[in-house]
Each structure stands twice: as C-alpha cells, then as structure tokens.
C-alpha positions as CSV (number, residue, x, y, z in Angstrom):
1,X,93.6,89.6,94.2
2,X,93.4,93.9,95.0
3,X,90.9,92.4,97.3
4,X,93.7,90.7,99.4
5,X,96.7,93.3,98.9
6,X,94.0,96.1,100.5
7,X,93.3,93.6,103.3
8,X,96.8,92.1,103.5
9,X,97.9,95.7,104.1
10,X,94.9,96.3,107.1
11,X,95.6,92.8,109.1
12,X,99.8,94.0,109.1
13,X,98.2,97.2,110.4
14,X,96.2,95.9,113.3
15,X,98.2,92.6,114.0
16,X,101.6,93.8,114.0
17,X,103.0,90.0,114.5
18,X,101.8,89.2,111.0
19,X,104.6,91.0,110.2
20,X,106.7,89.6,112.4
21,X,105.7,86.2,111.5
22,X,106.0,87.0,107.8
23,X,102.5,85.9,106.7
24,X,100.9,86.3,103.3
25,X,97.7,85.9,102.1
26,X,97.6,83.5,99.3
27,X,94.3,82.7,98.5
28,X,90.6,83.6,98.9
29,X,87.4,82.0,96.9
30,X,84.4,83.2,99.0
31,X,84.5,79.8,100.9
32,X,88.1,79.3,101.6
33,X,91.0,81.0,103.2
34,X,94.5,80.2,102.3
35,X,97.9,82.1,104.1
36,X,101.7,81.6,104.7
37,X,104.2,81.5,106.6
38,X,108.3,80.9,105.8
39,X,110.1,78.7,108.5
40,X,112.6,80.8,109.1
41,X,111.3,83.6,111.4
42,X,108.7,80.7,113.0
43,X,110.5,77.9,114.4
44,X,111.7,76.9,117.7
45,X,115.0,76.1,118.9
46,X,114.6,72.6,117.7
47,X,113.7,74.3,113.8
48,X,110.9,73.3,113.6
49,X,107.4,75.8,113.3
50,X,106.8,77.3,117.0
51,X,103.8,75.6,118.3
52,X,102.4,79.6,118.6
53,X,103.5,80.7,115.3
54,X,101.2,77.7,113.9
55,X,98.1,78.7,116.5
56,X,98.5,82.3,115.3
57,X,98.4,81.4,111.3
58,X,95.0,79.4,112.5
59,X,93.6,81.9,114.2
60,X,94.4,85.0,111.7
61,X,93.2,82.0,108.8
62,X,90.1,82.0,110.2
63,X,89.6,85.5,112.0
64,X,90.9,86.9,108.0
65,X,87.7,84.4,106.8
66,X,85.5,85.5,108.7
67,X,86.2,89.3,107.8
68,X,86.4,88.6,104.3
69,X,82.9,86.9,104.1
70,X,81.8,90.1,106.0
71,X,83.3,92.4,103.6
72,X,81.4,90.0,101.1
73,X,77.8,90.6,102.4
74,X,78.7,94.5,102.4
75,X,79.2,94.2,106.6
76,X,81.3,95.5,108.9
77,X,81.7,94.2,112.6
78,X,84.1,93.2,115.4
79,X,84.9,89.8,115.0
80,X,86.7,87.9,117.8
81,X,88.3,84.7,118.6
82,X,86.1,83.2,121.8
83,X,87.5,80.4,121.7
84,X,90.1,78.1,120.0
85,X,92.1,74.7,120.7
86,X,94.9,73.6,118.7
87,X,96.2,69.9,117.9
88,X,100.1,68.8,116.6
89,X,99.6,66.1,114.9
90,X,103.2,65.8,113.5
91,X,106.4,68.3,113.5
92,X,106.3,70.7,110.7
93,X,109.6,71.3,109.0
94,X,109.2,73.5,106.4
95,X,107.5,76.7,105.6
96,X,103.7,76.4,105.8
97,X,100.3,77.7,105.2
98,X,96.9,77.7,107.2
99,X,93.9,76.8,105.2
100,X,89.9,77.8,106.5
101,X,87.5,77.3,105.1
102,X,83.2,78.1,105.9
103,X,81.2,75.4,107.4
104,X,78.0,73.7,105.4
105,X,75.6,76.2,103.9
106,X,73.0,76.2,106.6
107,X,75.5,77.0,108.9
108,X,75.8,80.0,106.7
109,X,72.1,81.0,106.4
110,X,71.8,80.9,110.2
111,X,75.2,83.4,110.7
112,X,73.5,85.9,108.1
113,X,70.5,85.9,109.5
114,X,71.5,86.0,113.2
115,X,74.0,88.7,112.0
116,X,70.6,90.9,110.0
117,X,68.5,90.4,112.9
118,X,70.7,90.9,115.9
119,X,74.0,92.4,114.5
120,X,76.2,89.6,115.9
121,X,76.6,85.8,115.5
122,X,78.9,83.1,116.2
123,X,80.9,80.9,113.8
124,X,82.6,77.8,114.7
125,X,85.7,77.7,112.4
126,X,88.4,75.3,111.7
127,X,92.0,75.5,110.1
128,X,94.4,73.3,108.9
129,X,97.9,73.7,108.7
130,X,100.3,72.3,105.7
131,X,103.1,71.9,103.9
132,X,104.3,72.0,100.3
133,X,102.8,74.2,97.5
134,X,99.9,76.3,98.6
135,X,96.6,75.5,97.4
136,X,93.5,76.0,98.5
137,X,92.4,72.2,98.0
138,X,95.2,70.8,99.9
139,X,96.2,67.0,99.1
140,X,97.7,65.6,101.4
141,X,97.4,65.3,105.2
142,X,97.2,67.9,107.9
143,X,99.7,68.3,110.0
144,X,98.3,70.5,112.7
145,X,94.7,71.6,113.4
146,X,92.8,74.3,114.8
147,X,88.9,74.6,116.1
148,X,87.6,77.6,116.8
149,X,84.6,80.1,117.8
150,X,84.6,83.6,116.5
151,X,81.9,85.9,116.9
152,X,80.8,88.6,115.3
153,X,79.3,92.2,117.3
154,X,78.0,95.1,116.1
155,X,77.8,93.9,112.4
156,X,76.2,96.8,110.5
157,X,76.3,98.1,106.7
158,X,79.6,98.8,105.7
159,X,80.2,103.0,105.0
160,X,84.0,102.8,104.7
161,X,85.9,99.8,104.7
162,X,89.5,99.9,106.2
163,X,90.6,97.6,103.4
C-alpha cells in the first residue's frame, strides 16, 4: 500500500485533474488496477458521471497500470495513451471506480521483451468502469468501457523513481 500513497502522490503531481476529479487509488495486485472517483465533483448537469470524468478514470486506470508494472520490472519510461475509445453502456449514478487489468501472459512476455530489446512497446489496455464497493474482482456488470493503446519510449533501468 506505501507503494500506492508514493505513486498516488506522483500521478496528483503530474495530472493535476486527478485532483480535481478526486481520484484515489484503491487497489493494485501486479495484474490489476483498481481507482475511484466520488460523484459529486464528476457529474453533469443531469447528475450523472460526465462522460469525460469516466474516459479520464480509464485512461489514468490504465496509463497508472502500465507505470506500475514498469516500476515492477525495475523500469522507467514514458508511457502514453496512443489511442483509446470509450463505450456508455448505461448512466452511472453513483460514485465509481475504473478497474485495468494486464492482458494474457504472452501478451506480457512480448511487452518485456520488446521493452529489453528496443526500450519501447506497445500495450493494448482495457478498463471497466463500476459501481458499488470497490474490488478488484468486480461482480456485477460494467457500466462503461474503455480500449486502449499505450506505449512505452525510452524504457531504461530505473536510478531514481519519482514515486
């Protein structure tokens, strides 16, 4: 958990709307990212979640992932959103959280070793967005989702970490 209040305190540093938006990471297990967001300083003027506030929690659920798993391998890089697309599947009413989680372990093998050989990869990501208690298993059904590509440059041997 110091693992998150360290990085907690970087991604309010260099994404100031995470403040703004009130997000809070929840959860991490080397596979899966879990984060939050209250209604309240996210919804739109028919209060419900801003169809933005949910694409950001997606994207900083997976960019956060991505950085984590980095910080994981002892890496560093600049890891970017290239692209992402986002589906409402129903309104969402309530506060909420954003779950990522890694693709299939060859996936994985292939995004280390492009990242050892080359110093940069891609990642094709996707987030879920829920309500109720957080969890990193959610139970019941998604009601938003987010596909993305990140990619990693200039990975290299981590020195000093920011978080």
């Amino acid at each position: 958990m110091a693992q998150l209040n360290r990085f907690q305190r970087y991604i309010n540093d260099v994404i100031p709307l995470t403040q703004s938006m009130a997000l809070r990471l929840e959860d991490y297990n080397g596979r899966r990212l879990a984060i939050s967001a209250p209604l309240e300083p996210n919804h739109n003027h028919q209060n419900t979640a801003f169809g933005g506030s949910l694409y950001a929690a997606s994207v900083v659920s997976a960019w956060g992932l991505v950085e984590l798993v980095l910080r994981d391998a002892g890496l560093i890089g600049n890891v970017v959103v290239q692209h992402g697309e986002m589906e409402y599947l129903e309104p969402v009413n309530d506060d909420f959280y954003a779950v990522c989680d890694l693709p299939d372990d060859g996936t994985m093998v292939r995004f280390h070793k492009s990242l050892a050989r080359y110093g940069k990869a891609r990642l094709n990501l996707h987030a879920s967005i829920f309500t109720g208690p957080v969890s990193l298993t959610p139970t019941g059904s998604a009601l938003a989702v987010f596909s993305g590509r990140f990619v990693v440059q200039d990975a290299r041997t981590k020195v000093r970490s920011p978080f």
